[in-house]
ZALOMI-480782 format. One record per residue (C-alpha): x, y, z. Coordinates in steps of 0.25 Angstrom, whole numbers, plus 5000, padded with zeros to 4 digits. Layout:
REM ZALOMI-480782
XYZ
...
This chain:
REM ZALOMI-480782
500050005000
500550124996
500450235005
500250405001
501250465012
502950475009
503950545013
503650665003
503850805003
502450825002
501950725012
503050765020
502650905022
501250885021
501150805032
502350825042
502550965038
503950945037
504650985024
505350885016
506750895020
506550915035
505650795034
506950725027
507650765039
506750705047
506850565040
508450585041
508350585056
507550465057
508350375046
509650435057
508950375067
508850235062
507450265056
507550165043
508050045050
507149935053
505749935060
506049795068
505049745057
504749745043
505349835032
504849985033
504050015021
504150145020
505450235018
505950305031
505550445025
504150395026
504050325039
504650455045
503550515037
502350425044
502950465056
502850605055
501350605049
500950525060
501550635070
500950745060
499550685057
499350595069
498750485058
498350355065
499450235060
498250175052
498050315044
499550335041
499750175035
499050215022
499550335021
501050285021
500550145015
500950055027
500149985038
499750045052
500849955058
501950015050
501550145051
501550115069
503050075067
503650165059
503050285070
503550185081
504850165075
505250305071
504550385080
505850395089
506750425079
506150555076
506350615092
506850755093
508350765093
509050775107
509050925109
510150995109
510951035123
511051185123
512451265119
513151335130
513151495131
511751485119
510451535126
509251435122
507651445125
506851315125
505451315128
504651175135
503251165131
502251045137
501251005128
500150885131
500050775119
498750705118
499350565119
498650415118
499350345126
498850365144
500250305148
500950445141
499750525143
498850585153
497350685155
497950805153
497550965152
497150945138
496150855142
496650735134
497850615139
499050695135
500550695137
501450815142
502550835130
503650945134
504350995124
505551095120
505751185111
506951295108
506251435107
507151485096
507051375084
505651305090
506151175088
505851055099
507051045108
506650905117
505350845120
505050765133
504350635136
502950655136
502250645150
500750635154
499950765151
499450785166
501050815169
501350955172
502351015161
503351045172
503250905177
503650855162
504550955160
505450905174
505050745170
505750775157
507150775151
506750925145
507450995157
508750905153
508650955139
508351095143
509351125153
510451245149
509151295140
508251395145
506951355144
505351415144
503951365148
502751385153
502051415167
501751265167
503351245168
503551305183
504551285193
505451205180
506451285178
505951325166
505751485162
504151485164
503251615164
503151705176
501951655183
500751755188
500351735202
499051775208
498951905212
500451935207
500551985191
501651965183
502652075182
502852155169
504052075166
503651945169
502451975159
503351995150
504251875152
502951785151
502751845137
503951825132
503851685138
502551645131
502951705119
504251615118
503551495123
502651525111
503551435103
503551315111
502051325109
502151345093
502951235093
502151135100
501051195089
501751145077
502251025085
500850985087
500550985071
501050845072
499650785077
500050675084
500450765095
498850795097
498550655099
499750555101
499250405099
500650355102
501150275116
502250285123
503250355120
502550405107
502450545111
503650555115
504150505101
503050595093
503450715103
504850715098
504550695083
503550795081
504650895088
505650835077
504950865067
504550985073
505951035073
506050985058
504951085054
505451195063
506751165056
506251225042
């Protein structure tokens, strides 16, 4: 059965909103990391360029593994094991440790992922079994520095953000956040008691801050284009797996 979808510029584009060459790129990575060597089973029957492809159309789109079969012309099972076998290889690259003497801004974000699986998930604000997902991102390029584990929804960020090895990665940097982040360490906004209004100064400090955060919110925006971040069907550790691919290609679109 011959199926519509390759690895081609249009489709490419179409449906990861990649352009051609970073999607190239992309496929580089994967083929680095031992992408095209055996599956443990039979032959792959598609080229490397388009199980990387599948891949990323199931992040974009969020298809079921029985609608993207047709499309690529293989059955629901091969489809579940070419996700499975390379989703790892598309995790975010280890980020950089920061350069002496060269001042650098990072901004943490926490975002809840609808999320399937109860054993990652749990109730949460949004009224639905999520997973708390804290992210990075540098405030000058907007690309996503590290991503953590995710952790049930009904854990508070700063909990997740202490739990994690975000405060590892981050240390030497400076780093901003949210109100929902005091007491961390963190540079959070000055928080307005009762009976006690913010200074002039500190009113303008918060502004400043929200409209540098701003980026880490525009980012999660573009992030969240990739629909399987909406509703994650995946188990275990797929999340974690789709969290740091989605922020690869992220970074691959940022990149130009």
């Amino acid at each position: 059965m011959g199926g519509v979808l390759r690895a081609e510029p249009l489709w490419v584009e179409t449906f990861t909103g990649l352009r051609m060459g970073r999607f190239e790129k992309l496929v580089k990575v994967v083929r680095e990391r031992g992408g095209n060597g055996p599956g443990g089973g039979c032959p792959w029957c598609l080229p490397l360029a388009d199980r990387v492809f599948l891949v990323a159309v199931y992040y974009r789109t969020n298809l079921t593994m029985r609608q993207l079969a047709p499309l690529f012309g293989c059955s629901p099972a091969t489809v579940c094991r070419v996700i499975h076998r390379l989703w790892p290889l598309l995790a975010l690259e280890p980020a950089p440790r920061p350069v002496a003497d060269v001042e650098r801004l990072w901004i943490l974000y926490g975002t809840l992922v609808p999320v399937r699986d109860r054993r990652v998930a749990a109730s949460s604000r949004n009224y639905r079994f999520s997973a708390n997902v804290q992210v990075i991102i540098d405030a000058d390029s907007r690309l996503v520095i590290a991503s953590a584990r995710p952790v049930p929804g009904n854990k508070a960020d700063a909990h997740a953000w202490r739990e994690s090895d975000l405060p590892a990665i981050a240390a030497g940097t400076t780093v901003i956040a949210d109100g929902a982040y005091l007491g961390t360490g963190l540079i959070v906004p000055h928080r307005r008691r009762a009976g006690r209004p913010l200074l002039r100064g500190q009113e303008e400090d918060n502004a400043e801050h929200r409209r540098v955060r701003a980026r880490v919110e525009h980012t999660f925006a573009r992030m969240k284009t990739w629909k399987i971040l909406r509703d994650c069907r995946q188990k275990g550790d797929g999340l974690h797996y789709v969290v740091q691919a989605v922020a690869t290609m992220h970074n691959l679109t940022m990149a130009g």
